[in-house]
C-alpha positions in Angstrom: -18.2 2.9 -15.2 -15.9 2.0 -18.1 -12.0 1.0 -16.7 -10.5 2.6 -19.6 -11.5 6.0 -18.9 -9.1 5.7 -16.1 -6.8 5.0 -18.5 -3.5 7.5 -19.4 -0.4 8.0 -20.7 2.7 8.4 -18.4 6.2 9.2 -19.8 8.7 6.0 -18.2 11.1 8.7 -16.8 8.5 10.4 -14.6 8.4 6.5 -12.8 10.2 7.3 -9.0 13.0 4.9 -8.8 14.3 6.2 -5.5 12.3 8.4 -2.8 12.9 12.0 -2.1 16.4 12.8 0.0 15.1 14.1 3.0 11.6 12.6 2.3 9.0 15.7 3.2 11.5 17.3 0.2 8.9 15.1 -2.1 6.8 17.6 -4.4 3.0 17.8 -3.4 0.3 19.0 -5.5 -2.6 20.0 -3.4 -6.0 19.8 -5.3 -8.9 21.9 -4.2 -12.2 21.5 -6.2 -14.1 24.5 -6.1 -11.6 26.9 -5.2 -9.0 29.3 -6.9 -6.7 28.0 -8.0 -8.0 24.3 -8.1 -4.1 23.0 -8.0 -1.4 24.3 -6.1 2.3 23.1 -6.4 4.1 22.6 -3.4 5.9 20.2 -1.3 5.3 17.8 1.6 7.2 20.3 3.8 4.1 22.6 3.2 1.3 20.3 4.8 1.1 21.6 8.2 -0.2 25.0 6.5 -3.0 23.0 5.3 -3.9 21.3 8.9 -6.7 22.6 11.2 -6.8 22.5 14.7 -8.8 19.7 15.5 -8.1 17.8 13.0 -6.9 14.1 12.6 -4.2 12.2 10.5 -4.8 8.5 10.4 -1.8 6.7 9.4 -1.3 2.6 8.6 1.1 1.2 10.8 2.1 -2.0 8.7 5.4 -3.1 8.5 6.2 -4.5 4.7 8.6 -8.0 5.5 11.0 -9.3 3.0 8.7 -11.5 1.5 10.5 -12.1 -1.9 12.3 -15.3 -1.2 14.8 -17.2 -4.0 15.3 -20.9 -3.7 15.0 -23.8 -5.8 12.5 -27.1 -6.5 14.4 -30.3 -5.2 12.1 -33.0 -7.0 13.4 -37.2 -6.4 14.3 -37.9 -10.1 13.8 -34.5 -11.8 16.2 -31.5 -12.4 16.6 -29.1 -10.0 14.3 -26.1 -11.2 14.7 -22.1 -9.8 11.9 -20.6 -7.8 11.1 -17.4 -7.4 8.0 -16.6 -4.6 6.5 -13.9 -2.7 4.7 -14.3 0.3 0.8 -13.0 -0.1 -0.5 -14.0 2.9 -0.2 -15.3 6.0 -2.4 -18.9 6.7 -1.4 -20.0 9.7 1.9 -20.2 12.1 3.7 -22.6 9.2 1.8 -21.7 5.9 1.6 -18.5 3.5 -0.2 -18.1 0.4 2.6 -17.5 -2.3 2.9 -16.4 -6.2 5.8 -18.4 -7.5 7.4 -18.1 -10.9 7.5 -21.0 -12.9 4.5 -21.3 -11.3 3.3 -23.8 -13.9 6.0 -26.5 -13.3 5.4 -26.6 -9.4 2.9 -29.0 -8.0 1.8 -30.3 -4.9 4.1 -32.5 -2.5 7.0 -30.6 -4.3 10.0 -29.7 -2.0 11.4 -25.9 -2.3 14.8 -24.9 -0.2 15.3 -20.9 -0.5 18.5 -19.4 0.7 22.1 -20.9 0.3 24.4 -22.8 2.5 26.5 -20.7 4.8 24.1 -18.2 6.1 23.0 -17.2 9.4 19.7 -18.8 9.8 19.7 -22.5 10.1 23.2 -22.6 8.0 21.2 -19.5 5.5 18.0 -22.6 4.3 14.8 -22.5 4.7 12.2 -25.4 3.5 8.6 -25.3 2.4 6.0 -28.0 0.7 3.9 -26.8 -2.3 1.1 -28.3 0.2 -2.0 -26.8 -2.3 -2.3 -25.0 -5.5 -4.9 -22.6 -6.5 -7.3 -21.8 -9.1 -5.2 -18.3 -9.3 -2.1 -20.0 -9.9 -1.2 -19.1 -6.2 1.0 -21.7 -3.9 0.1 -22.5 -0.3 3.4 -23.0 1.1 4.2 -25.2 4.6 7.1 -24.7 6.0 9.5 -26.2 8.2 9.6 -23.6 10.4 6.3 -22.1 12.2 5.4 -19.1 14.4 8.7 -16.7 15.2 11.0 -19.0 13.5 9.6 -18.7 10.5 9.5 -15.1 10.5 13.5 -14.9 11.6 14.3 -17.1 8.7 11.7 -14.5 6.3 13.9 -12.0 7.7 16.9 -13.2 7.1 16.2 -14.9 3.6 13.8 -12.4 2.1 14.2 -9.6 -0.4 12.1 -6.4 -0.5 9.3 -7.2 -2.4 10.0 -3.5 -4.5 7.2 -2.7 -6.8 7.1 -4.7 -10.4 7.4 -1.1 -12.1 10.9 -0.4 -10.2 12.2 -4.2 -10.6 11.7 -4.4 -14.0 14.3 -1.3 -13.9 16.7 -1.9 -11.6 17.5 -4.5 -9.0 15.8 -4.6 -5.3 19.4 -3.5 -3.0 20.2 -2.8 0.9 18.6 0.8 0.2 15.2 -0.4 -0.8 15.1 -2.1 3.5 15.0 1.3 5.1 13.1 3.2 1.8 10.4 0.9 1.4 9.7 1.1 5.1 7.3 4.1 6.7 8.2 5.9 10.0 5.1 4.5 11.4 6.3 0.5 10.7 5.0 -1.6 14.0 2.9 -4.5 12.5 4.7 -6.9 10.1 2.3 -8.1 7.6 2.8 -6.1 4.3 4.2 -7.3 0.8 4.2 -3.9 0.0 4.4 0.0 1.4 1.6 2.3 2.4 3.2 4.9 0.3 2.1 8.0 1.3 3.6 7.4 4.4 7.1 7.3 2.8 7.3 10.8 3.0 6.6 11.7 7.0 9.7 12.8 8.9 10.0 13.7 12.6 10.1 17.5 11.4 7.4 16.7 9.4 5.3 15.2 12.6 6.0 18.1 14.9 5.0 20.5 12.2 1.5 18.3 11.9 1.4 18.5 15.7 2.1 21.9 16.4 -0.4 22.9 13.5 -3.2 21.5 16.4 -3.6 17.9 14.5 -3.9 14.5 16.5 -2.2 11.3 14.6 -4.1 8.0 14.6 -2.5 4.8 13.8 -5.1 1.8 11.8 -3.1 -1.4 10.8 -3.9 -2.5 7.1 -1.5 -5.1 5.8 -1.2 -4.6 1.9 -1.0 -7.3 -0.4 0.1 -7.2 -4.0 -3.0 -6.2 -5.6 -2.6 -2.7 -5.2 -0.3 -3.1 -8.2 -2.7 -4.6 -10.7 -4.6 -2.6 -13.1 -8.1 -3.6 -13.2 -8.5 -6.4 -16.6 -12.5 -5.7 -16.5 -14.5 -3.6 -18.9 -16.4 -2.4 -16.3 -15.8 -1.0 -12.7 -18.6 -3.4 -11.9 -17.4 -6.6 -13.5 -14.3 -6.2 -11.1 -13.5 -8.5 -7.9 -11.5 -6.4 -5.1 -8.9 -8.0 -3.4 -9.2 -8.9 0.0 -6.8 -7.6 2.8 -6.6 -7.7 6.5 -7.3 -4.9 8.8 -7.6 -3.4 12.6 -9.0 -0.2 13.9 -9.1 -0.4 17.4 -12.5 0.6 19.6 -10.0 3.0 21.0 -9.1 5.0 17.9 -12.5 4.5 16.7 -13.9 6.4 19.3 -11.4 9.2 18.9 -12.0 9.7 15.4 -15.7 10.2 16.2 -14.8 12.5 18.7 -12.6 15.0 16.5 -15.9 14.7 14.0 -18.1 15.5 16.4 -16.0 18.5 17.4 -15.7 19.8 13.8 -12.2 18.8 12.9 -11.8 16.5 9.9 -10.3 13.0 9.4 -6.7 13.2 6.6 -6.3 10.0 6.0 -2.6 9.1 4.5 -2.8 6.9 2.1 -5.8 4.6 0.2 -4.8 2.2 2.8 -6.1 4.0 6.0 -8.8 5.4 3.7 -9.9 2.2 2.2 -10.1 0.9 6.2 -11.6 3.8 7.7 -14.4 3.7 5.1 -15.4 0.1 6.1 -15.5 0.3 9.7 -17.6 3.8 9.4 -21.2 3.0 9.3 -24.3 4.8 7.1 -25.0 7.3 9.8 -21.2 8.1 9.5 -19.8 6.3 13.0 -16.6 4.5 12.7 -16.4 1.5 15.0 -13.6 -0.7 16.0 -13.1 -3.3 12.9 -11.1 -6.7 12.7 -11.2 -8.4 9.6 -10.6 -8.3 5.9 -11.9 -6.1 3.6 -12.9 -5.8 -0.3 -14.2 -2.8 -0.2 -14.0 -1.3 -3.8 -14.2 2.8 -4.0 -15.1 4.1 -7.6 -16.7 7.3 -8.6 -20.7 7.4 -6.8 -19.2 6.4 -3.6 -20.7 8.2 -1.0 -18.2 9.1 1.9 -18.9 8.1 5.2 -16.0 9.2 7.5 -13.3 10.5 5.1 -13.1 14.3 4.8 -9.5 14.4 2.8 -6.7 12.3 1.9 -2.8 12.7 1.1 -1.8 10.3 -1.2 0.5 9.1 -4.4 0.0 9.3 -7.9 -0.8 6.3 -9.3 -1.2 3.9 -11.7 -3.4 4.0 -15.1 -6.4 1.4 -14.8 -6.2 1.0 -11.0 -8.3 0.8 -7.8 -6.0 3.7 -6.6 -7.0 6.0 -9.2 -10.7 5.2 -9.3 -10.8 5.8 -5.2 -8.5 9.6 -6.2 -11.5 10.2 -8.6 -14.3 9.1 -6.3 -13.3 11.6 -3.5 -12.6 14.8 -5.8 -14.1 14.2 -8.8 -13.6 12.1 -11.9 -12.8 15.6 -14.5 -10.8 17.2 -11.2 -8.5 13.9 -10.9 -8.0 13.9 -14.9 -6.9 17.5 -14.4 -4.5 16.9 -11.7 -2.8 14.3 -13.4 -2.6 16.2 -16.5 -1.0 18.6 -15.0 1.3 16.5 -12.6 2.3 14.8 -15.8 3.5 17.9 -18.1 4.9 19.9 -14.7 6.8 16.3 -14.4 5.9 15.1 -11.3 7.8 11.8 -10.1 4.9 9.3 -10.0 3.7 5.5 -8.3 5.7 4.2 -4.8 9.0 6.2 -4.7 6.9 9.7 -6.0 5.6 12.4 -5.2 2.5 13.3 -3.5 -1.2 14.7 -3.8 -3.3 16.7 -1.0 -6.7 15.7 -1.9 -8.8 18.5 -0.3 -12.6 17.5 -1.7 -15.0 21.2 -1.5 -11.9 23.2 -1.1 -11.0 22.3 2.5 -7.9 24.1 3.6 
């Protein structure tokens, strides 16, 4: 299928620099193919009306670290050159796959020190050895530091990795720690937010669980990809990237269970729908799953477990959209966002969200 009829216009003011204040005040357009009307504007607030009893809400419990780190290239009889990296993924206890900017004027054996004299952790430096570079322009980083060290000193040292559409309008701040985080946060690993998540509250949950929902927690750590706008012609030309994931035997069995009973499974987010989807099997069983995944869900994609999904709006040319289109349609999703666009709603991280209720299901 051709990428650019995934393509569309998006006014820059309608990008979400800041979340909602409280967050279930976000706006939610819930889409219903087949029913009248198809598109109903609401809020997140609303969501519980659109809960059965018996159904499930499985939620990604990764935790997005500080993974932008500053520092600067220390190199025995060169100049002193600025680095900018961002943690990708983790290797091993000392070493993390890293994009680093000037990328191009890094090479192996050279010495980076992020942070600045006369902070907390290890007087406020950390130091890492471009040990590898690869074919991607990607850095594998060894550090000093290994295991929980390491990760203090990310803590410490790090930034919020914000999205490249918010950063390119305003500087990450103390804010973006506790926005850029989801109530469900447990499993560090993340360079960047499940996003439909953003908007839960505890009112929000008790409204979910009153409404006669379980909640289910997968773990899928995000990496940066889910930016990037697909450069292929072709759906089938493109290469998925790969990220790591868990669902437990536990909660695989569970989710059976509520399908076998007649509820359905709301996932929250592409994430926990992107997971659920490969550990669910052709006869439509989810089993436990540990490992990464490519999967890559475009229009044709034939639904194995997922009944419905809350998620974002999202960007023009991306995996995200393609996946909105496969599960309600390719013309209902170009409607949606038609209309989310001229009734101005506040799209990407920070935004608004969509109820994505394929055959009408409320």
């Amino acid at each position: 299928m051709r990428v650019d009829a995934f393509d569309f216009e998006l006014p820059e003011d309608l990008i979400a620099l800041r979340p909602a204040e409280p967050r279930d005040s976000a706006r939610m357009l819930v889409v219903q193919p087949g029913r009248a009307p198809e598109l109903t504007d609401g809020r997140v607030q609303d969501l519980p009306a659109y809960i059965r009893p018996g159904d499930a809400l499985v939620v990604n419990d990764t935790r997005v670290i500080p993974a932008a780190l500053e520092g600067v290239r220390r190199r025995p009889g060169g100049s002193d050159v600025r680095v900018e990296a961002t943690l990708v993924k983790r290797l091993g206890p000392a070493r993390w796959l890293a994009f680093a900017k000037p990328g191009k004027r890094l090479r192996e054996g050279d010495r980076i020190r992020f942070g600045s004299e006369g902070r907390a952790c290890l007087l406020g430096v950390l130091d890492a050895e471009v040990a590898a570079k690869e074919e991607d322009g990607a850095l594998v980083l060894a550090f000093d530091l290994s295991g929980p060290m390491l990760d203090e000193a990310v803590e410490a040292l790090g930034h919020m990795p914000i999205p490249p559409y918010i950063a390119a309008r305003r500087a990450e701040d103390e804010r973006d720690r506790a926005d850029y985080q989801t109530l469900f946060a447990r499993v560090s690993g993340s360079v960047a937010a499940p996003t439909a998540s953003l908007h839960f509250t505890p009112g929000l949950l008790a409204g979910i669980t009153e409404a006669g929902a379980q909640l289910h927690t997968v773990t899928l750590h995000v990496g940066p990809g889910t930016f990037l706008p697909v450069k292929a012609d072709d759906t089938a030309s493109h290469r998925m990237h790969a990220e790591w994931g868990e669902v437990t035997a536990e909660t695989a069995a569970a989710l059976n269970q509520v399908k076998a009973a007649g509820g359905r499974i709301i996932t929250v987010g592409s994430t926990s729908t992107r997971l659920i989807e490969s550990a669910a099997g052709a006869d439509g069983a989810i089993r436990g799953f540990l490992g990464e995944t490519d999967i890559f869900i475009t229009p044709g994609h034939r639904f194995q477990a997922v009944d419905a999904m809350l998620t974002n709006f999202h960007l023009p040319r991306s995996t995200l959209v393609m996946l909105v289109a496969a599960l309600i349609g390719h013309d209902v999703q170009k409607r949606a966002y038609a209309h989310a666009i001229e009734a101005g709603y506040r799209f990407y991280s920070y935004g608004d969200a969509c109820l994505l209720l394929p055959e009408g299901g409320a």
